[in-house]
KOLKOL-92521 format. One line per 2 residues: number of its first residue (from 1); their letters; for each residue x, y, z of C-alpha. Coordinates in nm, 4 decimals. Each point is the difference from the previous one (the first is absolute). Layout:
N
NUM) A) X/Y/Z  ...
REM end
This chain:
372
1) XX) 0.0000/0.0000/0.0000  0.3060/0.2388/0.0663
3) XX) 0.1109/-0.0366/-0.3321  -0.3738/0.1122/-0.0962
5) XX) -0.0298/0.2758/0.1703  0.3446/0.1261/-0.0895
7) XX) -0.0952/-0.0078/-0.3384  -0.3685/0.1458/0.0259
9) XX) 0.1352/0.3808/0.0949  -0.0709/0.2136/0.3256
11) XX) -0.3659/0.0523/-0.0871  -0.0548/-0.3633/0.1476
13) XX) 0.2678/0.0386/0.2615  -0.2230/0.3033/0.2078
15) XX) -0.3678/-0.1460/-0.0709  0.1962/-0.3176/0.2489
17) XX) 0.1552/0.2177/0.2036  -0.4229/0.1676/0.0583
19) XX) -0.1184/-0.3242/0.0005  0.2173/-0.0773/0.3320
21) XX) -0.0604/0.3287/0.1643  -0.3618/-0.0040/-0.0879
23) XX) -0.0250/-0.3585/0.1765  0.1981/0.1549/0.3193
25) XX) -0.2338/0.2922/0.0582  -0.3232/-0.2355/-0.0490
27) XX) 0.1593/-0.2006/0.2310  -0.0225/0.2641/0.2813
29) XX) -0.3165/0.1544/-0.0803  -0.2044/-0.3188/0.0811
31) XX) 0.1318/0.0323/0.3292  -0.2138/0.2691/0.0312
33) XX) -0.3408/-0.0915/0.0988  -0.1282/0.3283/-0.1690
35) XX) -0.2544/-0.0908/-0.3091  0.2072/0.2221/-0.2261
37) XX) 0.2886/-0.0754/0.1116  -0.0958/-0.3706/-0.0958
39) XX) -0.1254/0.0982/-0.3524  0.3354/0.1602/-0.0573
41) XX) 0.1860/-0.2447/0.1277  -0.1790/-0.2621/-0.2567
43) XX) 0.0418/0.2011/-0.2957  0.3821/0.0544/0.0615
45) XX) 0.0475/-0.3835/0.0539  -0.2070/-0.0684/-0.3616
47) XX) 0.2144/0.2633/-0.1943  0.3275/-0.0960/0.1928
49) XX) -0.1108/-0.3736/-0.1369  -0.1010/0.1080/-0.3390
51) XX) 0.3479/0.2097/-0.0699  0.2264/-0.3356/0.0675
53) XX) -0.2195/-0.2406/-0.1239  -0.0341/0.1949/-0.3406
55) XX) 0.4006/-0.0421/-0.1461  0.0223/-0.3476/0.1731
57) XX) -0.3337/-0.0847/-0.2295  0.1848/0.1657/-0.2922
59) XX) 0.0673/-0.2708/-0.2903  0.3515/-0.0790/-0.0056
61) XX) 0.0294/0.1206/-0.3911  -0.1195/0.3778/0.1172
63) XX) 0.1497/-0.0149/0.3853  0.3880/-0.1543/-0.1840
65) XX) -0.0665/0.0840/-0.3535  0.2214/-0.2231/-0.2733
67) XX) 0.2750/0.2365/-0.1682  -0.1208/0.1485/-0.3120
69) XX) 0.0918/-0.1406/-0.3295  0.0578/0.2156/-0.2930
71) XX) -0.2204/-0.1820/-0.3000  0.1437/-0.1707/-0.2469
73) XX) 0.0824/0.1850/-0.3406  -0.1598/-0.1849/-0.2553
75) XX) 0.1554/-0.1834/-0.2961  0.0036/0.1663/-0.3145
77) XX) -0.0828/-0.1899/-0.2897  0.2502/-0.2596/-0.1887
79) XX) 0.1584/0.2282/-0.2811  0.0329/-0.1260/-0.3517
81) XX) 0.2513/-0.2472/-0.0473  0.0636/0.2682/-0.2941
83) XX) 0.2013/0.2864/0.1476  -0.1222/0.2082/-0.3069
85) XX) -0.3060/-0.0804/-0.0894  -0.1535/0.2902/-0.0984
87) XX) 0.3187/0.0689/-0.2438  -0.0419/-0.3563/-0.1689
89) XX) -0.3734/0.0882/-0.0777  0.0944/0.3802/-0.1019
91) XX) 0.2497/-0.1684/-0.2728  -0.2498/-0.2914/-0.1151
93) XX) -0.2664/0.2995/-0.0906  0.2462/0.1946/-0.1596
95) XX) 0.1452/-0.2724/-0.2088  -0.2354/-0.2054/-0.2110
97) XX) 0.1103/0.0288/-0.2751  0.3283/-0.1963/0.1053
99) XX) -0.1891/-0.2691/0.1796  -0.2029/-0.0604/-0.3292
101) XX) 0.3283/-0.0571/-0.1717  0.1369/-0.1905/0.2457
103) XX) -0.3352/-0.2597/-0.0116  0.0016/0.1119/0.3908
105) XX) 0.2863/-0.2052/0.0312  0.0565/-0.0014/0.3826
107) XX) 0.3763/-0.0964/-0.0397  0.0363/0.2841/-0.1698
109) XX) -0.1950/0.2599/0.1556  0.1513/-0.0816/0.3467
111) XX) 0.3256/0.0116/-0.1147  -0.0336/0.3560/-0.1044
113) XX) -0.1880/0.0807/0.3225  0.2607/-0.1039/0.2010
115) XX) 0.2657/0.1891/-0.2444  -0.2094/0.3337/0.0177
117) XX) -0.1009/-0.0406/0.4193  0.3110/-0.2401/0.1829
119) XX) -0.2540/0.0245/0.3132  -0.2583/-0.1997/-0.1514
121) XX) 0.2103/-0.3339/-0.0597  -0.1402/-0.2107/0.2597
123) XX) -0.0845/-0.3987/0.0119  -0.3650/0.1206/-0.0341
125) XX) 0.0203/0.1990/-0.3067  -0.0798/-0.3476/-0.2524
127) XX) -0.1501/-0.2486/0.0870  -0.0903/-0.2616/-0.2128
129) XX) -0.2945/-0.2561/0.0040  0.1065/-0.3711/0.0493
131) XX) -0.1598/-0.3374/-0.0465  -0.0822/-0.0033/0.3472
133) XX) -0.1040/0.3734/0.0341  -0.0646/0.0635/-0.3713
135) XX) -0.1321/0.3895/0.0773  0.2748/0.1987/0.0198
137) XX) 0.0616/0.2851/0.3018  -0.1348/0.3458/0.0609
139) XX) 0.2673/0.2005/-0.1848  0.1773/-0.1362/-0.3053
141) XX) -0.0645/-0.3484/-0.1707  -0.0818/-0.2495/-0.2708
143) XX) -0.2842/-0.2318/0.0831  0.1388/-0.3618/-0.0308
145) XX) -0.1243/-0.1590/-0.3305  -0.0499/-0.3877/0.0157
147) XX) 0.0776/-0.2770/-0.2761  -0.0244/-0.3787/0.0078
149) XX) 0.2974/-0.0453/0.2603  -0.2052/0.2280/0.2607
151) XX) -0.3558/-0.0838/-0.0936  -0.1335/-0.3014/0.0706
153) XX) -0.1636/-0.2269/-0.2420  -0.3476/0.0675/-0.0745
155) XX) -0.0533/0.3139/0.2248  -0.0411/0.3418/-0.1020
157) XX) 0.3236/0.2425/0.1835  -0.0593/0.3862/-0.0257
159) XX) 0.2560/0.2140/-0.0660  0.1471/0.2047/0.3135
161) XX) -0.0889/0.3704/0.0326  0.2150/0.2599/-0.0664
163) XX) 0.1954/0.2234/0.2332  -0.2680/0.2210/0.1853
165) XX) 0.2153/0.2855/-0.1292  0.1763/-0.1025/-0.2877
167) XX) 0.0036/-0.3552/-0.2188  -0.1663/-0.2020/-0.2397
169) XX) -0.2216/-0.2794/0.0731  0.0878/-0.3646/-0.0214
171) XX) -0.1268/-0.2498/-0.3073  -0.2492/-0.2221/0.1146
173) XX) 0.0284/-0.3730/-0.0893  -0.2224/-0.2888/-0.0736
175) XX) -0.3231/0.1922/-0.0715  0.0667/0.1974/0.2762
177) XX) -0.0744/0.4679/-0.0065  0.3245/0.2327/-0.0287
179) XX) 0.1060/0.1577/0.2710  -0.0805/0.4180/0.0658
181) XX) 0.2255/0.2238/-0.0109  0.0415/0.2455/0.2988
183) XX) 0.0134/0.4437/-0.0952  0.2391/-0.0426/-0.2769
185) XX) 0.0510/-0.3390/-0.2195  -0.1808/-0.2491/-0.2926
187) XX) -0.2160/-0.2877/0.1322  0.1056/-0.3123/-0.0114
189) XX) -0.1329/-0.2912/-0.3151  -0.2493/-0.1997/0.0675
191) XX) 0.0990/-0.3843/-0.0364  -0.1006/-0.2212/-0.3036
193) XX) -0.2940/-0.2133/0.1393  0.0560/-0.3950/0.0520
195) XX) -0.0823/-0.2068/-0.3212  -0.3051/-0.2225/0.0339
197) XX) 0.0838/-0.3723/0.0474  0.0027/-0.2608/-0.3297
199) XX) -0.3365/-0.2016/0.0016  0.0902/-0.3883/0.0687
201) XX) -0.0610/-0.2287/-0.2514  -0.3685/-0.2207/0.0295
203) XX) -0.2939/-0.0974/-0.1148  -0.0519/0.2525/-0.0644
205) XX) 0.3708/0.2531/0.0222  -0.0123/0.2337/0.3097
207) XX) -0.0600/0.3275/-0.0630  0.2585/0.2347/-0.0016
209) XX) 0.0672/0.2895/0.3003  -0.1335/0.3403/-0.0361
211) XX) 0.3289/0.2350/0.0514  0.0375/0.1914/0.3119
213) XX) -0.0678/0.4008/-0.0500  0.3082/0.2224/-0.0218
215) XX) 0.1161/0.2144/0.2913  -0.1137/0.3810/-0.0107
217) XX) 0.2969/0.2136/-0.0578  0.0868/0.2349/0.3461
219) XX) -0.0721/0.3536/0.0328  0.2457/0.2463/-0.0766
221) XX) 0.1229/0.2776/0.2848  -0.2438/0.2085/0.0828
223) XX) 0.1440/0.3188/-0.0404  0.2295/-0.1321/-0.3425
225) XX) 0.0296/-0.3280/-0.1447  -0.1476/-0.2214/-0.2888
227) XX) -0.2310/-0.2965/0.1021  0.1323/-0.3579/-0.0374
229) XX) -0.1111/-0.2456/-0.3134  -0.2887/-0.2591/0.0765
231) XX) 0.1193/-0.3277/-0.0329  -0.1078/-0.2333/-0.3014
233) XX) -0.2819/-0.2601/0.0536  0.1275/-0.3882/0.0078
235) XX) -0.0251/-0.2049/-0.2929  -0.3058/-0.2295/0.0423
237) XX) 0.0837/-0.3659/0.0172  -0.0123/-0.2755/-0.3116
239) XX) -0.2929/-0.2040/0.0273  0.0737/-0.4017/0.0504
241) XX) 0.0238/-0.2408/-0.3107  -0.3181/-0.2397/-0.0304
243) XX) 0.0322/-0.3354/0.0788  0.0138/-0.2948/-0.2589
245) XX) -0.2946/-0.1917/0.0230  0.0349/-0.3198/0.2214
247) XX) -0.3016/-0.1679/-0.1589  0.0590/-0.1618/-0.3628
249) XX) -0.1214/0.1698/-0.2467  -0.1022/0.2989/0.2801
251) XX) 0.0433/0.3535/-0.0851  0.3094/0.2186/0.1468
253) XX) -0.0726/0.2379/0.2941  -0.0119/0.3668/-0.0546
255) XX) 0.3120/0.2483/0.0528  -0.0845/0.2221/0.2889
257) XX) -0.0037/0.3726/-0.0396  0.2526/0.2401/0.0281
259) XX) 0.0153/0.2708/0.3243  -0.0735/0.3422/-0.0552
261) XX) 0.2542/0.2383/0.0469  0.0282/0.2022/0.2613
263) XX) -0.0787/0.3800/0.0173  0.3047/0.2505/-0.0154
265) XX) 0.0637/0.2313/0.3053  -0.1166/0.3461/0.0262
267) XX) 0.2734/0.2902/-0.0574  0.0899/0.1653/0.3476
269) XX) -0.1086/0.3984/0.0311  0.2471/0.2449/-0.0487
271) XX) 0.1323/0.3083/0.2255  -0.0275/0.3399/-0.1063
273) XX) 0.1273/0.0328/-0.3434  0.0740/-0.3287/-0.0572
275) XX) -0.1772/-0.2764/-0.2569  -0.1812/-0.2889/0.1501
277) XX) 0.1396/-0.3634/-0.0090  -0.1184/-0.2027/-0.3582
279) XX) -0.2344/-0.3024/0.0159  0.0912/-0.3278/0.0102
281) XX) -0.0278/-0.1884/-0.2667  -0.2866/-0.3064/0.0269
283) XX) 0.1189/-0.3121/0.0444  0.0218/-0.2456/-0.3505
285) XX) -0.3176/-0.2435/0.0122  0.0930/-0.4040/0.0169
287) XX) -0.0173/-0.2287/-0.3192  -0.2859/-0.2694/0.0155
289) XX) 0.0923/-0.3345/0.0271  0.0624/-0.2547/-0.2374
291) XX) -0.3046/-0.2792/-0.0382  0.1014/-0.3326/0.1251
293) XX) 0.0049/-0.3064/-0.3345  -0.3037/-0.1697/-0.0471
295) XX) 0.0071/-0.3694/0.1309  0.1637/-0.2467/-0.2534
297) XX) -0.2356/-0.2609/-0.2078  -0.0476/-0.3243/0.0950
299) XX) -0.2053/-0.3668/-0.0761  -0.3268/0.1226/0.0849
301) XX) 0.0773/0.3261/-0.0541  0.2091/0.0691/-0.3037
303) XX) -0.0223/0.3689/-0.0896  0.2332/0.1956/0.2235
305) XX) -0.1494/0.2475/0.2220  -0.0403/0.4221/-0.0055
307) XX) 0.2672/0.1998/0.1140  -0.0723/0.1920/0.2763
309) XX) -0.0783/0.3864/-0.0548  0.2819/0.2678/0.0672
311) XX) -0.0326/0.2394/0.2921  -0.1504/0.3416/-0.0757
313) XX) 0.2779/0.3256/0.1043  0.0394/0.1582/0.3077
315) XX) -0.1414/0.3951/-0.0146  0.2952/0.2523/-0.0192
317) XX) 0.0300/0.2464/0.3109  -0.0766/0.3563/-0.0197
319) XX) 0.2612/0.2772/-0.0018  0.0259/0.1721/0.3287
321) XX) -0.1123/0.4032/0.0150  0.2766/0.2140/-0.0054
323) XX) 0.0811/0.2049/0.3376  -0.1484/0.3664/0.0342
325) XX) 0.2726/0.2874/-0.0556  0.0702/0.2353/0.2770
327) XX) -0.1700/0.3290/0.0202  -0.0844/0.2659/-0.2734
329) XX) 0.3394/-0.1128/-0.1679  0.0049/-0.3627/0.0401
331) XX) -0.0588/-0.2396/-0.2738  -0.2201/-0.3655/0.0218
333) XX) 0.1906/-0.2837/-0.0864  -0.0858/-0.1995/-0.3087
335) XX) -0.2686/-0.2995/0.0455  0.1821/-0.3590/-0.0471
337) XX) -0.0470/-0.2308/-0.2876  -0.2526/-0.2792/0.0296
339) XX) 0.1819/-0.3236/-0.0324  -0.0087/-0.3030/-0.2912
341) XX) -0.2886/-0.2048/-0.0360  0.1475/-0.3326/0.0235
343) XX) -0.1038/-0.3060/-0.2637  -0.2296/-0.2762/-0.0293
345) XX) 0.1228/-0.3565/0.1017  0.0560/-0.1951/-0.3249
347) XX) -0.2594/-0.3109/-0.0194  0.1130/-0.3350/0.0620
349) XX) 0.0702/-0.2028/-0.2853  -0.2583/-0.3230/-0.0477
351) XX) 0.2281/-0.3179/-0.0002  -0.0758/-0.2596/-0.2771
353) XX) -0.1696/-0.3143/0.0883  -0.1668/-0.1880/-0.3263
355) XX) -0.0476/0.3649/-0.0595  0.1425/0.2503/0.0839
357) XX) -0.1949/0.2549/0.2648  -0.0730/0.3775/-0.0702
359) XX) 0.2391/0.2428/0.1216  -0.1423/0.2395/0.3379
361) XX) -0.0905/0.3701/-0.0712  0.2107/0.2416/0.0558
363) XX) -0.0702/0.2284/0.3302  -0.0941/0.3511/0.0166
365) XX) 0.0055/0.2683/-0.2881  0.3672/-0.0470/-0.0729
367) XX) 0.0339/-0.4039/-0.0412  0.0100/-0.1393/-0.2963
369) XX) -0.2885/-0.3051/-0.0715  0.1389/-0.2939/-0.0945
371) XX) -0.1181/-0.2004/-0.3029  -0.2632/-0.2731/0.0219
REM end
């Protein structure tokens, strides 16, 4: 308590020091047998109570308050990892021209960065996308673009996105959309879409796999840059040769039917002032497949049979649209070719027996009939 009261000032120090002389003088007044004198005595021994019970009732944290603490300054905000930021954005405006010429080419336009500002060369200037992190960082990079050693087999990869600042996006793969570009760069090619699987042979032939659709091309930067190509539609698959007849004198199974070909990827859209990405191309429809022989002659059954009819073509795929330009002085990008109808599956030739069996039609608009 002495450490308390040291601490509390001399306001506290004389209200105790009334307390206990208030208590002393009630003390002697109720020897007095005068009514007054009682009264007085009474209210002397209350207030004498009330002025040391009032700092011993004081909460410890007002009677011994805790040392003050000065507050905390706060923490500013991370700075760029960019010392010179605002420069590197000052010289990109000022200097389209050369990254037009250059193709954005972030090799090239960091090297002369760091040759015009020393300050800026830091580990986070570029960036570049990966396989594993195809987008590439906030500043300066290429978005990564994958091929058949990073994609894998029969999924669609997209292309990585382009520095946030500064970079071109990465080529998609497999079917799969270019990647953007970030302020300043060209979007990234779509990839060629997966072919369509061969029919199996049968009675009758498989039919052939429809081709997979062609990646859209990226989007170019959105303050300059040209948007990326769409990728071309996959080439539908061959539809499966007919089966020879296992019956004697039986007709030959048809060819199945060529896969369509796949559509071709929309062009990406362009930045300001630059053209929009071209079409892909539709994918080339599958052939029809060839009719299976006809069944050979036999005792009971000596003409040889039919051969079996060929499969009709796949439909070709339709050119992609081509990207929209950027602003008042952009230009669209050209719509893609549709692809190649494919051709009909030859008929299967009737094998001879005590006579020989007629030959199968040929499939679709482009087969050739054989003679009967």
């Amino acid at each position: 308590m002495s450490n308390c009261l040291a601490n509390t000032g001399s306001g506290l120090f004389w209200l105790f020091a009334t307390g206990c002389v208030a208590i002393i003088l009630g003390i002697l007044a109720l020897r007095s047998r005068r009514s007054r004198a009682t009264l007085l005595a009474l209210l002397l021994l209350a207030g004498g109570i009330g002025a040391i019970c009032v700092p011993l009732a004081k909460p410890a944290s007002a009677a011994c308050p805790a040392p003050a603490t000065q507050a905390a300054t706060p923490i500013s905000a991370v700075s760029s990892p960019l010392p010179c930021l605002r420069e590197v954005k000052a010289w990109l405006t000022s200097h389209h021209q050369f990254l037009i010429d250059n193709s954005f080419s972030v090799s090239i336009v960091s090297a002369t960065i760091e040759q015009q500002f020393p300050q800026c060369t830091t580990p986070f200037l570029v960036q570049n996308g990966t396989a594993d992190h195809p987008d590439a960082g906030k500043l300066l990079g290429d978005g990564f673009s994958f091929d058949a050693s990073t994609c894998s087999s029969g999924s669609a990869c997209i292309g990585g996105r382009g520095g946030a600042l500064l970079g071109n996006g990465g080529n998609g793969y497999n079917g799969g959309a270019g990647g953007n570009a970030g302020k300043y760069g060209n979007g990234g090619s779509g990839g060629v879409g997966l072919a369509g699987q061969d029919g199996m042979p049968g009675g009758p032939g498989g039919a052939g796999g429809n081709g997979g659709a062609g990646g859209n091309g990226g989007a170019g930067g959105s303050i300059l840059g040209n948007g990326g190509a769409g990728g071309a539609g996959g080439i539908g698959g061959n539809g499966g040769i007919g089966m020879m007849s296992p019956v004697p004198g039986g007709p030959g199974s048809n060819g199945g039917s060529g896969g369509n070909g796949g559509p071709g990827g929309m062009g990406g859209s362009a930045g300001s002032r630059g053209v929009g990405g071209s079409g892909g191309a539709g994918g080339n429809a599958g052939n029809g497949g060839t009719g299976g022989n006809g069944g050979a002659g036999w005792v009971f059954q000596p003409n040889g049979g039919p051969g079996g009819d060929g499969g009709p073509a796949g439909t070709p795929g339709a050119g992609g649209l081509g990207g929209m330009g950027g602003g008042s002085l952009g230009v669209a990008g050209p719509n893609g070719a549709g692809g190649t109808g494919g051709n009909g599956g030859a008929g299967g030739p009737g094998v001879p027996g005590g006579s020989p069996g007629p030959g199968g039609g040929g499939g679709g608009i482009f087969g050739a009939e054989a003679e009967r």
